[in-house]
C-alpha positions, -999 to +999 in steps of 0.1 A: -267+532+645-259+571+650-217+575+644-207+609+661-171+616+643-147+644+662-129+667+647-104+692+667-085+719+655-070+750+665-049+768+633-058+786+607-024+769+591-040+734+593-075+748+586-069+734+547-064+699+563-089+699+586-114+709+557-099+675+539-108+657+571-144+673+575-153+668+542-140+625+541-160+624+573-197+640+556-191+616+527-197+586+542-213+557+525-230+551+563-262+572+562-259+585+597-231+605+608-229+638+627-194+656+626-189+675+657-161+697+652-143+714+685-121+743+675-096+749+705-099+780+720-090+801+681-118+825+676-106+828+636-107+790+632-141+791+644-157+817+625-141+800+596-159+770+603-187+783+607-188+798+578-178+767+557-202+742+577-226+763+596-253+758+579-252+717+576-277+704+599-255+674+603-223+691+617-218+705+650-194+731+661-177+742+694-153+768+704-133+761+733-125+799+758-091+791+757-065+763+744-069+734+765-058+705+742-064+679+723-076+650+749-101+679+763-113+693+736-120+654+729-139+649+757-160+682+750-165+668+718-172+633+730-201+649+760-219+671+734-225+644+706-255+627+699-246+592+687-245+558+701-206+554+688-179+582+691-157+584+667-121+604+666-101+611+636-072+641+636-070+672+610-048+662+591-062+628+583-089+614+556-113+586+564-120+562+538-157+569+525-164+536+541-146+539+576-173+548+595-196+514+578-164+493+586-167+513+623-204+499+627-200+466+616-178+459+641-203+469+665-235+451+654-217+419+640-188+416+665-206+431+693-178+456+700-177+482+726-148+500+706-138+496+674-109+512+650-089+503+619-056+508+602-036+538+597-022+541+561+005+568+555-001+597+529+032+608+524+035+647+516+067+649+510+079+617+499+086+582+517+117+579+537+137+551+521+155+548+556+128+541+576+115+508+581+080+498+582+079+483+618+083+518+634+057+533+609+040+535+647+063+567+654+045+586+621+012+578+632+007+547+607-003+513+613+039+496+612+043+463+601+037+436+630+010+450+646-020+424+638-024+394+614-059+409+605-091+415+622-095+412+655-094+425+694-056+442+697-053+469+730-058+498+709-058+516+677-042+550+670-064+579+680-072+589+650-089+563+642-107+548+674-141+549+685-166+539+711-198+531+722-208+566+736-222+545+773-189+536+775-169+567+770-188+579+795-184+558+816-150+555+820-147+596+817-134+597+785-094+604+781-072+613+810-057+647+806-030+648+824-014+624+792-005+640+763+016+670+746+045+689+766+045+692+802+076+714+806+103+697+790+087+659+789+067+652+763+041+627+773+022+605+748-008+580+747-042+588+756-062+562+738-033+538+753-042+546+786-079+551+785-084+513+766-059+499+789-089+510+820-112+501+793-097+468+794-101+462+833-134+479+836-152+459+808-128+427+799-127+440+759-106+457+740-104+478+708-121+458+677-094+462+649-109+458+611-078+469+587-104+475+558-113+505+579-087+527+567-077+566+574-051+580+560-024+600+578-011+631+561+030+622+574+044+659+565+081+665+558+093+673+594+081+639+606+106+623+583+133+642+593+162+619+614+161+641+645+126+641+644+124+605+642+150+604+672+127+627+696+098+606+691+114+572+695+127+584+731+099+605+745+073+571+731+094+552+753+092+576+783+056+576+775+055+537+776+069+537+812+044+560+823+013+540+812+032+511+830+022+537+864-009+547+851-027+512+843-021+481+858-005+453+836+004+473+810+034+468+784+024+433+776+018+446+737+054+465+737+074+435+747+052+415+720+066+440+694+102+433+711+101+396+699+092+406+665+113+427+661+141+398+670+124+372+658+109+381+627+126+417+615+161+407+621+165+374+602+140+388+571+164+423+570+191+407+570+181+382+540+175+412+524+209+426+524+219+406+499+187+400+482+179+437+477+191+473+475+223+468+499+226+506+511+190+510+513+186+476+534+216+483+558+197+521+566+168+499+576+185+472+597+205+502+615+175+523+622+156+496+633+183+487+661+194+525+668+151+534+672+146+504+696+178+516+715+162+548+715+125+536+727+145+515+755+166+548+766+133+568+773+120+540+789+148+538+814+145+579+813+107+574+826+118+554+857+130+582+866+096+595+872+074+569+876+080+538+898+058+508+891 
């Protein structure tokens, strides 16, 4: 089985990262990868590339006209590869050398028509003693609650998720009208959306194997409290919107809502006296102040989108 991995990037500030990336994808334990790289609309980046991978007859590389995002470039990436599976995985991430055999094993032994695994965090600048584990989900890590072990969950994070490359196509890859700013909204979840119509097209969902790990670089800014606080509200906002966009969605988020209550609350507040008190009341505060905060963009999305 043929694993097509995408790779996008766009900066020549990132372009150290990305190499990280490129290089975790090429050293696979499976023997049949292709990296397709899609550089967005950054003539530098791309001559860069080029000049670092050009020559590798297993890597591809595209340079978008002009900057058109990440879900596009995606789906450029997605229509030019050659593999049965298509894989995603961000610039600033590194795959586990045997991600992509995890990937495939899903597919021939589970008979998956996606497949993805968990996000660990690769903390640059240090781990932030405030925040808890359940709302890892706002760094781009796999939080605490999300599945017992393997099996089919809605999605994975995008940078690790993959396909069968039929059924990509099929469904015309991600819907580009989600993700990044649009004016002052700031409008998250592609793979959400596009595994939610997966869902009702095919009647499967995403494969989850946690032993198919890729690490997420979580830079300093992403720790930072205000930070933290943007995200929370505009993943809320974002939630509403997929409610609009897919039918049935927001079953997984109120899931999440009950563990928090039911199984968050009583264990953080054992550890209040069983651990680091300061430490332990940070967590039980953010983890309350965060789900107010996911709630208020949620309310803030009605706003725009009716059910």
């Amino acid at each position: 089985m043929k694993v097509s991995v995408v790779v996008c990037t766009y900066t020549l500030d990132m372009y150290e990262h990305f190499r990280e990336a490129a290089d975790s994808v090429l050293a696979q334990t499976h023997d049949d990868v292709e990296l397709v790289v899609i550089v967005d609309g950054t003539p530098e980046v791309y001559e860069q590339v080029v000049d670092d991978y050009g020559d590798r007859e297993d890597v591809v590389i595209k340079c978008n006209d002009e900057n058109v995002g990440l879900l596009e470039s995606r789906n450029r990436g997605a229509a030019i590869a050659s593999g049965d599976v298509v894989a995603f995985i961000d610039d600033d991430a590194i795959a586990d050398e045997a991600w992509v055999e995890r990937l495939v094993r899903a597919y021939e032994e589970e008979d998956a028509i996606a497949a993805g695994g968990k996000m660990t965090p690769a903390w640059v600048a240090g781990k932030p003693s405030f925040l808890p584990e359940e709302f890892y989900w706002l760094i781009g890590v796999t939080h605490r609650g999300f599945a017992d072990g393997p099996g089919e969950v809605r999605n994975t994070f995008g940078s690790n998720i993959s396909f069968r490359a039929d059924v990509f196509a099929e469904l015309g890859g991600f819907d580009v009208d989600i993700g990044g700013r649009k004016g002052d909204k700031n409008l998250q979840g592609g793979e959400t959306e596009l595994c939610a119509r997966m869902r009702e097209a095919y009647g499967q969902g995403v494969w989850y194997d946690p032993d198919a790990e890729v690490a997420h670089k979580v830079f300093e800014y992403r720790t930072e409290f205000r930070w933290l606080v943007d995200r929370a509200f505009w993943q809320g906002y974002s939630k509403r919107a997929m409610e609009s966009f897919v039918e049935d969605e927001g079953g997984e988020e109120g899931v999440f809502l009950k563990y928090i209550i039911t199984n968050t609350t009583p264990r953080r507040v054992k550890h209040l006296v069983s651990r680091e008190p300061l430490t332990e009341i940070q967590r039980f505060v953010m983890v309350y102040l965060l789900t107010g905060l996911v709630g208020f963009g949620y309310l803030y999305g009605t706003l725009t989108y009716s059910a």
